[in-house]
N, C-alpha and C positions, 0 to 999 in steps of 0.2 A: 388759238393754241392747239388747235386739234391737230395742223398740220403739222406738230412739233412729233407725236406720238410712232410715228415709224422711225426718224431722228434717232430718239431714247433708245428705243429698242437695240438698234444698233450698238449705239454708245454702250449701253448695258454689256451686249455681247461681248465686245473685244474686253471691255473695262475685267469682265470674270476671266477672258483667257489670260489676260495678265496676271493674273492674281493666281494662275495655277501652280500645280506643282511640279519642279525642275523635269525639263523632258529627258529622258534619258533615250540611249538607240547601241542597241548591244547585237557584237557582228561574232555567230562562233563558227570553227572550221576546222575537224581535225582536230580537237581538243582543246584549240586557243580560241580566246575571247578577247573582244575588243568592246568596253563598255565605254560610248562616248555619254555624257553628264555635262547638261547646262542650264544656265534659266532657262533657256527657247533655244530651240532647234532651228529657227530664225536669223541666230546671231551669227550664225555659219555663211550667211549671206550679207549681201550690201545695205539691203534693209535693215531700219533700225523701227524696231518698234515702239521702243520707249519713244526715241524723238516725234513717233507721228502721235502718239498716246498726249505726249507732253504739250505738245501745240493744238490738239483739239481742248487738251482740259486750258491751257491759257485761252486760248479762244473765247469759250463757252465763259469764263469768269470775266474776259474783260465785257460780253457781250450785257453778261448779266449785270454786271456792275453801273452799267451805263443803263441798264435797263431800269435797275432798281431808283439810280439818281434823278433820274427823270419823272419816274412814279411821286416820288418824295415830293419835288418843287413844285408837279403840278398841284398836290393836295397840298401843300403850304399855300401857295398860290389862293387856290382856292377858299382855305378857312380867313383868309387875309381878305379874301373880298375884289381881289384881283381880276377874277375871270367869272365866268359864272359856270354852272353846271354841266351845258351843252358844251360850254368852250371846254372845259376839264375833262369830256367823255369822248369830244374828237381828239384832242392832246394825249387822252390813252391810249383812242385804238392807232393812233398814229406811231406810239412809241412801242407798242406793240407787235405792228407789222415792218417796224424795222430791229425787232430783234428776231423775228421771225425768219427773216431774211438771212441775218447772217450767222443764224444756227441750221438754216436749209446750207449754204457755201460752206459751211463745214462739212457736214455732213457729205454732201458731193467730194470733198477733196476724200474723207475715209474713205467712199466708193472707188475713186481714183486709185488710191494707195491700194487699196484689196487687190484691185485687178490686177498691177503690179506684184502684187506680193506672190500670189496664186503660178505666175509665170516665173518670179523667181523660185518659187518649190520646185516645180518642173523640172527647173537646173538641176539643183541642189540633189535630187533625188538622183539624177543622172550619174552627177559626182561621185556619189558616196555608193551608187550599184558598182562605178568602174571600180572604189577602192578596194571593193570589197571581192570583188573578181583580182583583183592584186595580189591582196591581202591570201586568199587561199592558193594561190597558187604559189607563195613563197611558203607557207607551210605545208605546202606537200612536198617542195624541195627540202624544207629541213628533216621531212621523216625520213627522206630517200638517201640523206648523206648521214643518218642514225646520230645523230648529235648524242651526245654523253648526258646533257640535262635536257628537262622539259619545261617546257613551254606555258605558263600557267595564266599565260592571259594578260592584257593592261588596262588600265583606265585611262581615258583622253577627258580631261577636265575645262571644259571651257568656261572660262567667269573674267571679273574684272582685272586681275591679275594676268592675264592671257592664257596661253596653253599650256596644260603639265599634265605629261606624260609618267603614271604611273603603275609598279610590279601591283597585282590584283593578290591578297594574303589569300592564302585558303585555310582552312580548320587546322590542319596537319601541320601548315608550317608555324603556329603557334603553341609554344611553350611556356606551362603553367607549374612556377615552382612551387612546390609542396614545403613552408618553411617549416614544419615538423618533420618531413622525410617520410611522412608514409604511418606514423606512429599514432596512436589513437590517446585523445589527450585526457577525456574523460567521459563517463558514459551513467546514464540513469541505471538505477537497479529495482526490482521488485523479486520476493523471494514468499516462502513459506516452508516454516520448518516444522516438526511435529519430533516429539522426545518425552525425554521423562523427568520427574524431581525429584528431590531429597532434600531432608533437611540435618544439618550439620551440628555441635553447640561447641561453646566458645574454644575447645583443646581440637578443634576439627575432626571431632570423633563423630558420626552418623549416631542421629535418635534413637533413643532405646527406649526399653519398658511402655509407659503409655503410648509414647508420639511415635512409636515406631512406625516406618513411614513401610508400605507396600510399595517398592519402586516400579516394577513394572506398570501396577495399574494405576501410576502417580502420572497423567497424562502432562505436557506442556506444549502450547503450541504458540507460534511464534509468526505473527503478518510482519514483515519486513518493507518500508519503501526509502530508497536511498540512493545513493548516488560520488561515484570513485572518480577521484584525479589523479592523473599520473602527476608526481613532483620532479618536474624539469622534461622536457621536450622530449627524449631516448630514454629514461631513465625506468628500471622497474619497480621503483619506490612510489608509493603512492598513497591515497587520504582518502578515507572512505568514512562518511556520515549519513543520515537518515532519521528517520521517525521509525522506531518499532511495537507495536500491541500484543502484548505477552499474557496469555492466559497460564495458569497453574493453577492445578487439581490436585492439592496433597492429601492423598488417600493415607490415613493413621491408622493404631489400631483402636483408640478411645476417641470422640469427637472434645474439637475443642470447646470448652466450658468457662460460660463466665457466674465468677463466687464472692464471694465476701469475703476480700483476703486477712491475714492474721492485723492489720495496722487500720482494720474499718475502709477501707477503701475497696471501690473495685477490683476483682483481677480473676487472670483465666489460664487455664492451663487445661491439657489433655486430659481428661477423667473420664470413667467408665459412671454409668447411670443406673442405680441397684434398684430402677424401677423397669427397665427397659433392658432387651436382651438383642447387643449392636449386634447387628449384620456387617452390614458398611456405614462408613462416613468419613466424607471429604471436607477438604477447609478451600474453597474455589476464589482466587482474588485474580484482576485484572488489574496490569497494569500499562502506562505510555512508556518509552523509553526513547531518550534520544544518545545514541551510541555514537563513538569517536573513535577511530581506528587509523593504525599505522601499519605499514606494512608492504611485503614486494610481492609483488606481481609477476611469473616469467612464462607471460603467454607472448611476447617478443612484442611487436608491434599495434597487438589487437589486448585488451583487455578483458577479464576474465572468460579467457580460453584455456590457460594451462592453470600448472601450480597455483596456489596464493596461497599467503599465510600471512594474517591479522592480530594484532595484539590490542587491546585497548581498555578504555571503560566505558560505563554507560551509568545516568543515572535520568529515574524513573518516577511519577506520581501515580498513586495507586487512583485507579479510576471506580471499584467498584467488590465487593467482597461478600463469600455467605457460607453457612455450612447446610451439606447435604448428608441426613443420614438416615439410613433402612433400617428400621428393629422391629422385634413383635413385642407387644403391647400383651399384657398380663391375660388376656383371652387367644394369646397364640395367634394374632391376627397382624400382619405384612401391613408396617405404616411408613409412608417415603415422609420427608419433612424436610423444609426448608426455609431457612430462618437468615434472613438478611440482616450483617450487622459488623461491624469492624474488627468487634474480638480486639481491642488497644493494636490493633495492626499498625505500624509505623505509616503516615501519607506520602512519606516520601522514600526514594530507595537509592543505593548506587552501588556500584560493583565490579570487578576485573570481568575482562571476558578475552575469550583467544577465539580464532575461527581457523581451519586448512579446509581449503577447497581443490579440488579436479575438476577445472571446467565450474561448470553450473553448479555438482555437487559441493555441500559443504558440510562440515560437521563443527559443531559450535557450542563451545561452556561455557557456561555463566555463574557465578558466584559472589550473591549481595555481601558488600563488606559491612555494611547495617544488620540489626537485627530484626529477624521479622517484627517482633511486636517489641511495642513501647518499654524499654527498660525501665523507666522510672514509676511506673508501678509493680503490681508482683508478678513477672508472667516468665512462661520460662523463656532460656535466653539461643535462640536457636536461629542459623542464617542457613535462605533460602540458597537452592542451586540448582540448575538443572545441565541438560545434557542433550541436544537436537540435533537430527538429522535432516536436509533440508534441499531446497533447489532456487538457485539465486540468477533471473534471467536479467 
């Protein structure tokens, strides 16, 4: 079997050129191109590769097949008692060295064929230099007679189907319709606002006496993450929602306090402390909010680039709440404190809000239609609001 081993190697070789990837053979000149495309660059010739491919693997199979049938009968033979063990060891190498034989005359005819083949390239290479000395001297005549269009090149396609002859697309000459037309459909948003609060009671008159609120230094600020659709393809109507985190700092002039109200139950309201002489104190509550918005848009194509203006609501779960306040303590001495606790604060909140923007900027009110704290015990009956200035990218 040794002398099978150069055989193989062979065999091997062609079996992987077969198996390669379509040859291609690209001719340019003066701007044009000729891209021929086929399985084999071979097929251009008389030669057929397949067919000599096809009659070495029939070959080798019927070679084998008869090799292996003979293996079989001898060792039946054998276990039957037929022959004896010398007689079954010459019966091998005999069936052996006649497949040997006729995997060597195959092998000889692929040498045959290669040699052949080699002299057809020869040709073949011949051919395709004269075409191509053709080929550019008819495109120098078309630059000299200035033809009105250009020339961008073909493909010559060789396969089973025969020869096709086709225009080569370039980038340019394809066209990608935009079925929106150019218009931006809808776009992520993140913002952050900073403003102020107050607090209102039920005739929408602004807190007085105790709870009067200090609005400048009533801080509110406002993380925004969200995200706007345009409503219809052109249109500058659009729907804007999100997740918002609202902190407020309602600076008063009494901190809020909880007492024993008149019916034995808890309750709490703004009161001054005749043991303690306030400084400051704030009522600080964080809340989520998830806002809903309607409204046009008329930055044209792109979204918030111009004008906008927003109407909607938003309702909210309070996430976290405390009051903060500075006094001095009966020895004249600066005490901060802070006392984490709900105060009957409502857990949940909801509210009108309006927003106008320029671009990125936005200015934005809010006003809980709730009451801050719990009506149904005694607390007083006042709704939050504020008022932010802010940048929404």
């Amino acid at each position: 079997m040794k002398k099978l081993i150069p055989f193989l190697s062979v065999a091997l070789g062609l079996l992987s050129a077969s198996a390669s990837a379509q040859d291609t053979l690209s001719i340019k000149s003066n701007n044009s191109t000729i891209t021929i495309i086929t399985e084999n660059l071979t097929e251009l010739d008389d030669m057929d590769i397949n067919g000599a491919l096809s009659e070495f693997s029939r070959g080798m199979s019927e070679a084998a097949a008869d090799y292996s049938a003979k293996v079989a009968d001898i060792n039946a033979r054998l276990e039957a008692g037929e022959i004896t063990e010398d007689e079954a060891e010459e019966e091998m190498d005999a069936a052996e060295d006649q497949f040997e034989e006729k995997a060597e005359l195959l092998a000889e005819k692929i040498e045959d064929w290669s040699e052949e083949f080699e002299t057809s390239i020869d040709t073949s290479e011949s051919g395709w230099e004269a075409y191509s000395k053709q080929w550019e001297e008819d495109a120098a005549e078309m630059e000299a007679e200035d033809l009105p269009h250009s020339r961008k090149g073909q493909v010559i396609r060789i396969g089973e189907n025969g020869i096709v002859i086709e225009d080569r697309i370039e980038e340019e000459d394809i066209i990608i319709k935009d079925e929106h037309q150019g218009y931006d459909q809808d776009m992520g948003l993140i913002g952050f606002h900073f403003g102020w609060n107050t607090l209102y009671n039920d005739n929408n008159e602004l807190a007085s006496g105790n709870a009067e609120v200090d609005f400048f230094n009533a801080w509110a600020y406002d993380l925004e993450f969200g995200h706007r659709v345009r409503l219809g393809e052109t249109s500058p109507f659009i729907f804007q929602y999100g997740l918002n985190f609202s902190w407020h700092n309602i600076q008063s002039k009494y901190p809020i306090t909880k007492f024993q109200g008149s019916n034995g139950e808890v309750a709490v309201d703004f009161l001054p402390d005749p043991n303690r002489n306030i400084i400051e104190t704030e009522f600080d509550i964080v809340y989520m909010d998830i806002p809903l918005l309607f409204g046009i848009d008329l930055s044209g194509k792109d979204l918030n680039e111009n004008v906008s203006l927003l109407v909607g609501g938003y309702g909210g779960v309070r996430l976290s709440s405390e009051r903060e306040t500075t006094f001095t303590d009966f020895n004249e001495d600066e005490v901060e404190e802070t006392l984490e606790d709900k105060f009957l604060s409502n857990q949940f909140r909801y509210g009108l809000m309006g927003q106008i923007g320029w671009g990125a900027f936005k200015v934005t009110a809010r006003y809980d239609m709730n009451q801050l704290f719990q009506d149904r015990y005694e607390t007083p009956n006042y709704h939050l609001a504020s008022l932010t200035l802010g940048f929404v990218f």
